[in-house]
N, CA, C and O of each residue as an XYZ file, in Angstrom:
796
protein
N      38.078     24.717     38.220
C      38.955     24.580     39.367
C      38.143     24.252     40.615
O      36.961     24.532     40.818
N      39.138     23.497     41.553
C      38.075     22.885     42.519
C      37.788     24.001     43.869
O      38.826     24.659     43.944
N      37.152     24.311     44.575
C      36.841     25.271     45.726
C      35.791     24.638     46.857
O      35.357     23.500     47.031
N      35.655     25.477     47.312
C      34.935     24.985     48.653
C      34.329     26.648     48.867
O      34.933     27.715     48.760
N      32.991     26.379     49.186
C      32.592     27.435     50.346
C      32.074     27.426     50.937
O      31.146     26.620     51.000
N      32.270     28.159     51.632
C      31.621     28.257     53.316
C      30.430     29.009     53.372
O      30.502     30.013     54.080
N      29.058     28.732     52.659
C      28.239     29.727     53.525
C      27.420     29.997     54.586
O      27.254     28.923     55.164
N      26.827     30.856     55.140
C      26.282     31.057     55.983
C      24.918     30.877     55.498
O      24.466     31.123     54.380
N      24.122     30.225     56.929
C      22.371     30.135     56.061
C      21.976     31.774     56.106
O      22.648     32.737     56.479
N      20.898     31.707     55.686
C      19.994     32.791     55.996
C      19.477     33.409     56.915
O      19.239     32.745     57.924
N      19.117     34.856     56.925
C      18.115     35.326     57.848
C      17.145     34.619     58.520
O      16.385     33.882     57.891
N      17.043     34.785     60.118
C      15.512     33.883     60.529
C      14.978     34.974     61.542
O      15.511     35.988     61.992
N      13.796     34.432     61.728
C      13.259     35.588     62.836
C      14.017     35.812     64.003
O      14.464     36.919     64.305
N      14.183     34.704     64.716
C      15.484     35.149     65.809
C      16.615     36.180     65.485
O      17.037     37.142     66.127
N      16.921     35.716     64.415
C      18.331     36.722     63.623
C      17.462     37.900     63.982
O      17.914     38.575     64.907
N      16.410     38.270     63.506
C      15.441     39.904     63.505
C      15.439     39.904     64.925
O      16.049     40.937     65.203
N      15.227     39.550     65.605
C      14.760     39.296     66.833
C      16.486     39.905     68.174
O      16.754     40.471     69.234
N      16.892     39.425     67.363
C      18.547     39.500     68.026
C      18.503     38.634     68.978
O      18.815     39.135     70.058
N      18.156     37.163     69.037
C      17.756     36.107     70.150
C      19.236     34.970     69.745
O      19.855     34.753     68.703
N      19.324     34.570     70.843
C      20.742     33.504     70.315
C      20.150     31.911     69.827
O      19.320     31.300     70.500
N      20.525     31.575     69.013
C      19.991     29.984     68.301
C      20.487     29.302     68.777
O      19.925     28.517     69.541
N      21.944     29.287     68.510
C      22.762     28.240     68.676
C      22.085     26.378     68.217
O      21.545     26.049     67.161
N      22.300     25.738     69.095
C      21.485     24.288     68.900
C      19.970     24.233     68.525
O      19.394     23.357     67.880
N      19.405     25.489     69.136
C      17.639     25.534     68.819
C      17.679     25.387     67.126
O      18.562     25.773     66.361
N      16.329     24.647     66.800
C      16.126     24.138     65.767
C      15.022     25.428     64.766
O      13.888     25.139     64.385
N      15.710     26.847     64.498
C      14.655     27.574     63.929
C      14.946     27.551     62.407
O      16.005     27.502     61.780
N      13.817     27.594     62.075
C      13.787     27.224     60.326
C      13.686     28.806     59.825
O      13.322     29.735     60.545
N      14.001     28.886     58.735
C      13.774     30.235     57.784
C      12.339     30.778     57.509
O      11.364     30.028     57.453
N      12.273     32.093     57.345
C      10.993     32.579     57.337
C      10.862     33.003     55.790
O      11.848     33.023     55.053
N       9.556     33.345     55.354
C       9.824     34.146     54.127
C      10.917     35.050     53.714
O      11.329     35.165     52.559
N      11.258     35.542     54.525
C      12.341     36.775     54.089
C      13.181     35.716     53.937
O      13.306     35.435     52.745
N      13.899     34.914     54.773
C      15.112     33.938     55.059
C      15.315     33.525     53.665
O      16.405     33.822     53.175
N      14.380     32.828     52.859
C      14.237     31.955     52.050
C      14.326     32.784     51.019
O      14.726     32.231     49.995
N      14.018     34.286     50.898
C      14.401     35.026     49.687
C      15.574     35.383     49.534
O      16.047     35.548     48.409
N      16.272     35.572     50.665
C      17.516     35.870     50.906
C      17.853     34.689     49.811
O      17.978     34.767     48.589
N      17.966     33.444     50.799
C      18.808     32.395     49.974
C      18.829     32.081     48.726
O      19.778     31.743     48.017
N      17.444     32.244     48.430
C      17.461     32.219     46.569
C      18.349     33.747     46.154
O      18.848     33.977     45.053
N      18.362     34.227     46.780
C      19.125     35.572     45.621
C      20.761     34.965     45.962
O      21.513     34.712     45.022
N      21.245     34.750     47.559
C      22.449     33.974     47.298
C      22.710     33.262     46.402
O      23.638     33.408     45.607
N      21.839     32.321     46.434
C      22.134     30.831     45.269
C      22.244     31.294     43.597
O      22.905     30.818     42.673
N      21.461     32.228     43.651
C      21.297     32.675     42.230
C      22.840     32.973     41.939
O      23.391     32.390     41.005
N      23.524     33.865     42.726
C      25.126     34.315     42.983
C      25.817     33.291     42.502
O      26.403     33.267     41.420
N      25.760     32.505     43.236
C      26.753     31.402     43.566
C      27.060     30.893     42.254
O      28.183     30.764     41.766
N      25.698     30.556     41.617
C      25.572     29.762     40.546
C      26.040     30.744     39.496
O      26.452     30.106     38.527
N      26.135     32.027     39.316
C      26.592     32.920     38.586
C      28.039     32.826     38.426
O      28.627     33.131     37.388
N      28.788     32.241     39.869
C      30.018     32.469     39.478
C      30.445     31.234     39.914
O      31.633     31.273     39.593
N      30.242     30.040     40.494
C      30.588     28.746     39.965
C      29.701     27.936     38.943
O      30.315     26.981     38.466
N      28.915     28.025     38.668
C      28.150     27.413     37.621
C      27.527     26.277     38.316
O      27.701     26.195     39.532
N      26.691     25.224     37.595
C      25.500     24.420     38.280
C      26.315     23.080     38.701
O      25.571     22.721     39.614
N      27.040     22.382     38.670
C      27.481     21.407     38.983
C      28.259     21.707     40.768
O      29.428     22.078     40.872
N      27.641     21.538     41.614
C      28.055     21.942     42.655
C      27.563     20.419     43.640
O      26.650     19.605     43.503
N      28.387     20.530     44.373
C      28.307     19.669     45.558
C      27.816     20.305     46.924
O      28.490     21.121     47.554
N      26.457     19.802     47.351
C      25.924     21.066     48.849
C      26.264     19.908     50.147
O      26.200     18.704     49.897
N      26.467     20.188     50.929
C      26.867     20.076     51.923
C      26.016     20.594     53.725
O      26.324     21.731     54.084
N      25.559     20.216     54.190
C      24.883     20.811     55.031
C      24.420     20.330     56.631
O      23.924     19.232     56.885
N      24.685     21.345     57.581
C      24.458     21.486     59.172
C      23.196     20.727     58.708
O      22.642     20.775     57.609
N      22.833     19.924     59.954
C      20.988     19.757     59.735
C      20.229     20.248     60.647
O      19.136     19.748     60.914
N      20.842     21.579     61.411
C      19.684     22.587     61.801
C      18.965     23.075     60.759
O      19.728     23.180     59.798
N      17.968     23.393     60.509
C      16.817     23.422     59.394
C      16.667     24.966     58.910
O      15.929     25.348     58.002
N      17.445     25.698     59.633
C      17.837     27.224     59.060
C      18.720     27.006     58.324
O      18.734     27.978     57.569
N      20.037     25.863     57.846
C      20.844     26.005     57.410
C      20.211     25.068     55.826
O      20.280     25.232     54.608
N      19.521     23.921     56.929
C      19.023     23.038     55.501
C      18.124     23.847     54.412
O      18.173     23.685     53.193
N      17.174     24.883     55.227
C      16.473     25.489     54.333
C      17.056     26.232     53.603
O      16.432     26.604     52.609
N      18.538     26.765     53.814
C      19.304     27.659     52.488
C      19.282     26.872     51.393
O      18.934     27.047     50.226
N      19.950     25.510     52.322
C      21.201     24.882     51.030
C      20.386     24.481     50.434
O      20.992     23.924     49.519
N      18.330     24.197     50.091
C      17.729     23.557     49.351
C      17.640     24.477     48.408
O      17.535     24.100     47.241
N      17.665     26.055     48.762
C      17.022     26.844     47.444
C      18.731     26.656     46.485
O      18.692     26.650     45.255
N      19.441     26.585     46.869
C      20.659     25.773     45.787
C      20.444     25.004     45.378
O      20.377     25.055     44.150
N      20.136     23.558     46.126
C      19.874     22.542     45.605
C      18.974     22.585     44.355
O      19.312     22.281     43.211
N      17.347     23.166     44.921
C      16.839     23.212     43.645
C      17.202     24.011     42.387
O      17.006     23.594     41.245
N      17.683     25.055     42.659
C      18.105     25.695     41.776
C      19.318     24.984     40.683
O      19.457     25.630     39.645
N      20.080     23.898     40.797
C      20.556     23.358     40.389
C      20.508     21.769     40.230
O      21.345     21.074     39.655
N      19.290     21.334     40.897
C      18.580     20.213     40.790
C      19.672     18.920     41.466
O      19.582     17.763     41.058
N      20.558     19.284     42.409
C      21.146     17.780     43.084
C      20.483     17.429     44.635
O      19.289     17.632     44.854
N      21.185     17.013     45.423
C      20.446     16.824     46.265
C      21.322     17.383     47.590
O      22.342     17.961     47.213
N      21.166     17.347     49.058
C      21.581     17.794     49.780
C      22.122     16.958     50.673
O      21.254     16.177     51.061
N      23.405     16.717     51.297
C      24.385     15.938     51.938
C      24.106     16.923     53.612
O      24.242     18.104     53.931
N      23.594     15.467     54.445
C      23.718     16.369     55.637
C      24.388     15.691     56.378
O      24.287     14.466     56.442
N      25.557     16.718     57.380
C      26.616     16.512     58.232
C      26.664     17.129     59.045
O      27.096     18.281     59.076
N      26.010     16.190     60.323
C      26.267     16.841     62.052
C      26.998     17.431     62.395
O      26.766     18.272     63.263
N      28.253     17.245     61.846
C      29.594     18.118     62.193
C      29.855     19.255     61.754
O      30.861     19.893     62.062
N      28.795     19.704     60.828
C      28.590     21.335     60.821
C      27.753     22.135     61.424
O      27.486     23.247     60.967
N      27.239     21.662     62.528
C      25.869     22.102     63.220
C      26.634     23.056     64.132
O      27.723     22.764     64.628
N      25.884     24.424     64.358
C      26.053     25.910     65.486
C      27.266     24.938     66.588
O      27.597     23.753     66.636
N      27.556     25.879     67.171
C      28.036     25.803     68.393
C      26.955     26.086     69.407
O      26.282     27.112     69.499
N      26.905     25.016     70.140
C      25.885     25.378     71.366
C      25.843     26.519     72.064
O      27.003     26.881     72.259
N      24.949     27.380     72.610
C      24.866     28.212     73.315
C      24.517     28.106     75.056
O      24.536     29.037     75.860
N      24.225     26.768     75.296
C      23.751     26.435     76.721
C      22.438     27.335     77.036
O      21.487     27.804     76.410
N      22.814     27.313     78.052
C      21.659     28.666     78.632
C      21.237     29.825     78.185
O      20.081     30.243     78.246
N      22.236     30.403     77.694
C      21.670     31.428     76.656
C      20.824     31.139     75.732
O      20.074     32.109     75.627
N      20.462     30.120     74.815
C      19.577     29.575     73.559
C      18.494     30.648     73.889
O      18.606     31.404     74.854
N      17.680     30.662     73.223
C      16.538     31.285     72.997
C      16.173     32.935     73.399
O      15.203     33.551     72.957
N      17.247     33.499     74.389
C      17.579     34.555     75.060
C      18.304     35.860     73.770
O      18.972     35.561     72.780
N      17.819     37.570     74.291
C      18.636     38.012     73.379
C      19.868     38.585     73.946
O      19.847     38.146     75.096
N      20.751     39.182     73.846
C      22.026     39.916     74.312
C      21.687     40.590     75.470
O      22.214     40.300     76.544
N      20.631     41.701     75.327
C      20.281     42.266     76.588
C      19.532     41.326     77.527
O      19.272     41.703     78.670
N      19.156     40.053     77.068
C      18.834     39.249     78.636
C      19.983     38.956     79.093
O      20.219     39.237     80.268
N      20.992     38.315     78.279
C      21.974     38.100     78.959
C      23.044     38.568     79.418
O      24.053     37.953     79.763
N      22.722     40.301     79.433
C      23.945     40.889     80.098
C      22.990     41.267     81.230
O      23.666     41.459     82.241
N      22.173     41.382     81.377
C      21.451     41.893     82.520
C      20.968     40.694     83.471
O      20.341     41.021     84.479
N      21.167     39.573     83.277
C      21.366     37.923     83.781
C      22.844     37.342     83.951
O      23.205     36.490     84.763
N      23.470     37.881     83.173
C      25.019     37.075     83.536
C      26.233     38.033     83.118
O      27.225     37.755     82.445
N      25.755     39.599     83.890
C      26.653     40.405     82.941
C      28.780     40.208     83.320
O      29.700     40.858     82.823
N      28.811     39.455     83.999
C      30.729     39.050     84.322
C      30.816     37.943     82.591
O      31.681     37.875     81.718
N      29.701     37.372     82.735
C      29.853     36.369     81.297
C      29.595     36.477     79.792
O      29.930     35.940     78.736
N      28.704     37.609     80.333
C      28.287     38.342     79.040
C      29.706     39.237     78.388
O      29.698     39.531     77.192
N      31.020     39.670     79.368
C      31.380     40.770     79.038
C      32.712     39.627     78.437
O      33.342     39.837     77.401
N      32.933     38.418     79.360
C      33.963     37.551     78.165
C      33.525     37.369     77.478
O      34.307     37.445     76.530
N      32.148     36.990     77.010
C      31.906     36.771     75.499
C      32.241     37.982     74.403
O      32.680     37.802     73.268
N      31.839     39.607     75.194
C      32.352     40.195     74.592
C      34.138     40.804     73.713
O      34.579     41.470     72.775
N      34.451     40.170     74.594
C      36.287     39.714     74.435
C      36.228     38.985     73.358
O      36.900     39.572     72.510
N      35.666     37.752     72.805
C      35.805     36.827     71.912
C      36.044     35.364     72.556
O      36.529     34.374     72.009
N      35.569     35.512     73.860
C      36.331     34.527     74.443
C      35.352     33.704     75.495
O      34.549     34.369     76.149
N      35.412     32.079     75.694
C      34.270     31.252     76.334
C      34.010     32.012     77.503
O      34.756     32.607     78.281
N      32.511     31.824     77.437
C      31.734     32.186     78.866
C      32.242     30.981     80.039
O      33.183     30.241     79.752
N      31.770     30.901     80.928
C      31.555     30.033     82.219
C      30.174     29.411     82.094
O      29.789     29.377     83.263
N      29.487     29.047     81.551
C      27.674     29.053     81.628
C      27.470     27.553     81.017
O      28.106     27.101     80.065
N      26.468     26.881     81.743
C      26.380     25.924     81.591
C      25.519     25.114     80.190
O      24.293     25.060     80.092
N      26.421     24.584     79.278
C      25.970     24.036     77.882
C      26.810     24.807     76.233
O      26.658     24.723     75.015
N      27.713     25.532     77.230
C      28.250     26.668     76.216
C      29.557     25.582     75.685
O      30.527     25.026     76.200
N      29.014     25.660     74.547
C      30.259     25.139     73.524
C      31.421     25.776     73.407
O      31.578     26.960     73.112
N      32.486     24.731     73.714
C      33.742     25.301     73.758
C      34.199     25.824     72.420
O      33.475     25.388     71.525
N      35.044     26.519     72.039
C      35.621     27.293     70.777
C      36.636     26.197     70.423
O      36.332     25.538     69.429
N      37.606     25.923     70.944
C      38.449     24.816     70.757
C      37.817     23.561     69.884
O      38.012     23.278     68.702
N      36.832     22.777     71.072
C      35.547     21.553     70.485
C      35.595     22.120     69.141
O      36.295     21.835     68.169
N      34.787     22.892     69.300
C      33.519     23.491     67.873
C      34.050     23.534     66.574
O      33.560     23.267     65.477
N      35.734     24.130     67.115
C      36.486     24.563     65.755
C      37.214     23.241     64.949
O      37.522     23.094     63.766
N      37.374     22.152     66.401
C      38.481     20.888     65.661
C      36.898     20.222     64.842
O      36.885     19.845     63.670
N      35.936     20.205     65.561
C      35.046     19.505     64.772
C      34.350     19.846     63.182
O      34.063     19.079     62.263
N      34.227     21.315     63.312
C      33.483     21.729     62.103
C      35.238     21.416     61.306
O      35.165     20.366     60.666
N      36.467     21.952     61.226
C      37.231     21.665     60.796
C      37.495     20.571     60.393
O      38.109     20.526     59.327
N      37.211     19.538     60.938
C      37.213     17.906     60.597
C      36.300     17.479     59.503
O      36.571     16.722     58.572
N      35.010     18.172     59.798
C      33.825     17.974     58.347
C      34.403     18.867     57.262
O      34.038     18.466     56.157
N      35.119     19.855     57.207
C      35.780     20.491     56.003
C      36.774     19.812     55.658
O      36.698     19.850     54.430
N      37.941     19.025     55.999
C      38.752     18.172     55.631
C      37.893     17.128     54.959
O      38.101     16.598     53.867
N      36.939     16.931     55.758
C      36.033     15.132     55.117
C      35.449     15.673     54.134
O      35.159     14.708     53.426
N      35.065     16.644     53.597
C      34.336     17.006     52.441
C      35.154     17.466     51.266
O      34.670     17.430     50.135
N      36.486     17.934     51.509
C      36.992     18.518     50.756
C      37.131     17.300     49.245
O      37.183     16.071     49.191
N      37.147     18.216     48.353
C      36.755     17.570     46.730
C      38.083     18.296     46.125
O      38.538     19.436     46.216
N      38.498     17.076     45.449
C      39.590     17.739     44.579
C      39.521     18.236     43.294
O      40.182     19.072     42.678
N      38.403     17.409     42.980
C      37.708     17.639     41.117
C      36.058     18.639     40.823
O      35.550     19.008     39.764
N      35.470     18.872     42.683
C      34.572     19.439     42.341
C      34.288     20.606     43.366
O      34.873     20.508     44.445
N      33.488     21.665     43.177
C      33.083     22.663     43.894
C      31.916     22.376     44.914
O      30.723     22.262     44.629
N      32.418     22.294     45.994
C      31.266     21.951     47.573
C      31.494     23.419     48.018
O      32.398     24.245     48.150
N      29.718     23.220     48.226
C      28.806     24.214     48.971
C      28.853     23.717     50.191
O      28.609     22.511     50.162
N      29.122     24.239     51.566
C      29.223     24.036     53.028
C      27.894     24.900     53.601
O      27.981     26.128     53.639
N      26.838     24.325     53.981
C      26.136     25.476     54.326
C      25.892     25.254     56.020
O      25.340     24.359     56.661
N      26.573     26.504     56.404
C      26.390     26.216     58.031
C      25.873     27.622     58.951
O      24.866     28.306     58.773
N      27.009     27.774     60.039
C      26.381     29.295     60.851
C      27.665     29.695     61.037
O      28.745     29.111     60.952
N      27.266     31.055     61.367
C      28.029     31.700     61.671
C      29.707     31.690     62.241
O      30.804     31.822     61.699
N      29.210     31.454     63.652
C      30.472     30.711     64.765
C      30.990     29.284     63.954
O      32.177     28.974     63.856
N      30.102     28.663     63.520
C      30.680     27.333     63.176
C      31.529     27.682     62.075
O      32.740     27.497     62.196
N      31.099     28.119     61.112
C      32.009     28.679     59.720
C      33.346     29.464     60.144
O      34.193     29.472     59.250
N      33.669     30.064     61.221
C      34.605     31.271     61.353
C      35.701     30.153     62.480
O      36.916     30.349     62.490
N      35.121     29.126     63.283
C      35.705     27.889     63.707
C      36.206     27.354     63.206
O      37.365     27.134     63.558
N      35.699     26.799     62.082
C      36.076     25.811     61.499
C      37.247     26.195     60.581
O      38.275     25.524     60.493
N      36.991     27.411     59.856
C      38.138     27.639     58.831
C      39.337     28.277     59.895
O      40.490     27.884     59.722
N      39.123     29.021     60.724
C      40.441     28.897     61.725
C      40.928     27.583     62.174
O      42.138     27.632     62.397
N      40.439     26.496     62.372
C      41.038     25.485     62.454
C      41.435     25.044     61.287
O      42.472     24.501     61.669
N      41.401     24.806     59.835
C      41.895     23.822     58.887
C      43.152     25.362     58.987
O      44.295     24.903     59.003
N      43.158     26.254     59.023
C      44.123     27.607     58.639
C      45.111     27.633     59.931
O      45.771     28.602     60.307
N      45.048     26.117     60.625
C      45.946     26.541     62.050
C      46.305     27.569     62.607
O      47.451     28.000     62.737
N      44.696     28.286     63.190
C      45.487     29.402     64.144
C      44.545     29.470     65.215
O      43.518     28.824     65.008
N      44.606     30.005     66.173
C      43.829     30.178     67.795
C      42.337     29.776     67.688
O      41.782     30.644     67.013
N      41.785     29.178     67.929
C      40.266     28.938     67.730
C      39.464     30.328     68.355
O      38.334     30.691     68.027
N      40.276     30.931     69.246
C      39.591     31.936     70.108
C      40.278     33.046     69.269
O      40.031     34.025     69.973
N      41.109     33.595     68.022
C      41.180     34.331     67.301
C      40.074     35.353     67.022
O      38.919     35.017     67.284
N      40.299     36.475     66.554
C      39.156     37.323     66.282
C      39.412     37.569     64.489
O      38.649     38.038     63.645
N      40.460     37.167     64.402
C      41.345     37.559     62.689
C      39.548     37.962     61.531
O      39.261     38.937     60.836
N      38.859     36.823     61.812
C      37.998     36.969     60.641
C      36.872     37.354     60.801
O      36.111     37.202     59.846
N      36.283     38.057     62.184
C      35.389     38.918     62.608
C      33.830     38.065     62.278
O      33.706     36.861     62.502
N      33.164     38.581     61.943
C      32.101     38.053     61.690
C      31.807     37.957     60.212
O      32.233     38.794     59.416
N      30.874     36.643     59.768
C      30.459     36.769     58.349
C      28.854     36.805     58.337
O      28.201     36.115     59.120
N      28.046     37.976     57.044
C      26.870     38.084     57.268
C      26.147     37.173     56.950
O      26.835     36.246     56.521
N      24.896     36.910     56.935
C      23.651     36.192     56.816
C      23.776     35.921     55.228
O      23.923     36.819     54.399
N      23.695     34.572     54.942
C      23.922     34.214     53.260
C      25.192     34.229     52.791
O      25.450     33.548     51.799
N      26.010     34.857     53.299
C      27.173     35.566     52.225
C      28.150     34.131     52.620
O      27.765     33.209     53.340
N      29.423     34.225     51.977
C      30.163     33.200     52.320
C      31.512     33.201     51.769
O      31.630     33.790     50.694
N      32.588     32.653     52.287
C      33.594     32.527     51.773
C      34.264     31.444     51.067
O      33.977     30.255     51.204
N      35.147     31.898     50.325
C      36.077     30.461     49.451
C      37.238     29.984     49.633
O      38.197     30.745     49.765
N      37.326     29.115     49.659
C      38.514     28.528     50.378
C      38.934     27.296     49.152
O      38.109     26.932     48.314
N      40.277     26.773     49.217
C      40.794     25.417     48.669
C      41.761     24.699     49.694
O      42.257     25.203     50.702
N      41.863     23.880     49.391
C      43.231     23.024     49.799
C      43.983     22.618     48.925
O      43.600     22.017     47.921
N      45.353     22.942     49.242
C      46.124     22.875     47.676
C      47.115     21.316     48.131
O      46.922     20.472     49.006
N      47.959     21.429     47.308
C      48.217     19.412     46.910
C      49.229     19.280     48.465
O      49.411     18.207     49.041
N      49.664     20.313     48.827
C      50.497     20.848     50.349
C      49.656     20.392     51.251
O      50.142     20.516     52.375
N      48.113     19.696     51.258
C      47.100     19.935     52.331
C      47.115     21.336     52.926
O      46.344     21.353     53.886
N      47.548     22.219     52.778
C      47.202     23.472     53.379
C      46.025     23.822     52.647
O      45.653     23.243     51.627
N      45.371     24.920     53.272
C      44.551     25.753     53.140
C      44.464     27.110     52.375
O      44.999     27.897     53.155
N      44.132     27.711     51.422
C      43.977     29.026     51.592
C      43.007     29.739     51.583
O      42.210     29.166     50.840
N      42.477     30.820     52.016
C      41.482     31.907     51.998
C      41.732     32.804     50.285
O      42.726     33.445     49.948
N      40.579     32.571     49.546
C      40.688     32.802     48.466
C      39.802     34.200     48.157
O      40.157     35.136     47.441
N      38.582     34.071     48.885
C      37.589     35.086     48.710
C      36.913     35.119     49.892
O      36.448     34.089     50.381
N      36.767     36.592     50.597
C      36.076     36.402     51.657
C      35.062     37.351     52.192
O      35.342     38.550     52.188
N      33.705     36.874     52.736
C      32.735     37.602     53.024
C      31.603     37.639     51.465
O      30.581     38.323     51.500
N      31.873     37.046     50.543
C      31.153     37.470     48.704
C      29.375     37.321     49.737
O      28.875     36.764     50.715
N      29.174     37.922     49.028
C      27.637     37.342     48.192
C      26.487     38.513     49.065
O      25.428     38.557     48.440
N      26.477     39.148     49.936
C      25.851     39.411     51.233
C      24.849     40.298     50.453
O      25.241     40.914     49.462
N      23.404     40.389     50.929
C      22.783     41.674     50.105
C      23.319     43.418     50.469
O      22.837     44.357     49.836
């Protein structure tokens, strides 16, 4: 049966770090990369090796989707339109710089909801776009691997699932883990499995 999932890349030092990525280009560390092989190992446990990968080409995300790739020997499809949501000014900064630097903006973000700050990706943008690369990828005869981030993954499937881009419904998903989704012959959407795989 055909599926789709959404995962999240891996652990990176920033992630340890509690620093915001967003657009910054950080690659996976040893740990990152073990993570992803024990994901992939998952994946492949319960869809089997014929998989379609899919992938952001920030290089934290590319470096997941390769330990799949190899692990099942195809190759890796990369699509801009799954790349983070920008963070603007915040990039490289952790939570406590930026409440103690922009704490009126820091505290809407805490709401779920856009800052004011200059380079900050809108929720709306982020969600019609990553949503648009999940429509363009969607496979009717085969199982695609989506490997992206966080915000972008929880965007995007609120948009193909038509509901508020600024929603909180699906909270956060962890590092590796990921969800499953289809589109049935209705073009709708459904949420099939959600949050699997996480250590």
């Amino acid at each position: 049966m055909s599926a789709m999932l959404l995962w999240r890349h891996a652990h990176t030092e920033y992630n340890a770090d509690g620093r915001l990525q967003g657009s910054l280009d950080v690659p996976l560390g040893e740990e990152g990369r073990s993570q992803a092989e024990r994901a992939a190992r998952r994946i492949v446990a319960r869809h089997g090796d014929q998989l379609r990968i899919v992938s952001s080409p920030l290089s934290r995300a590319v470096d997941t989707a390769d330990e799949l790739a190899t692990l099942v020997g195809t190759d890796v499809t990369v699509d801009p339109g799954l790349t983070q949501r920008p963070y603007g000014v915040w990039e490289g900064l952790t939570w406590a710089d930026v409440q103690a630097r922009w704490p009126d903006e820091f505290a809407v973000r805490r709401q779920g909801l856009d800052p004011d700050i200059p380079g900050w990706g809108r929720s709306a943008d982020v969600a019609a776009r990553v949503g648009a690369s999940l429509c363009a990828h969607w496979d009717d005869e085969a199982v695609t691997v989506i490997v992206s981030h966080g915000s972008a993954i929880q965007l995007g499937l609120l948009d193909v699932l038509g509901l508020d881009p600024l929603s909180r419904t699906f909270g956060s998903l962890a590092h590796a883990a990921w969800h499953e989704v289809r589109q049935v012959d209705s073009k709708a959407w459904h949420v099939d499995a959600f949050g699997l795989g996480a250590d």
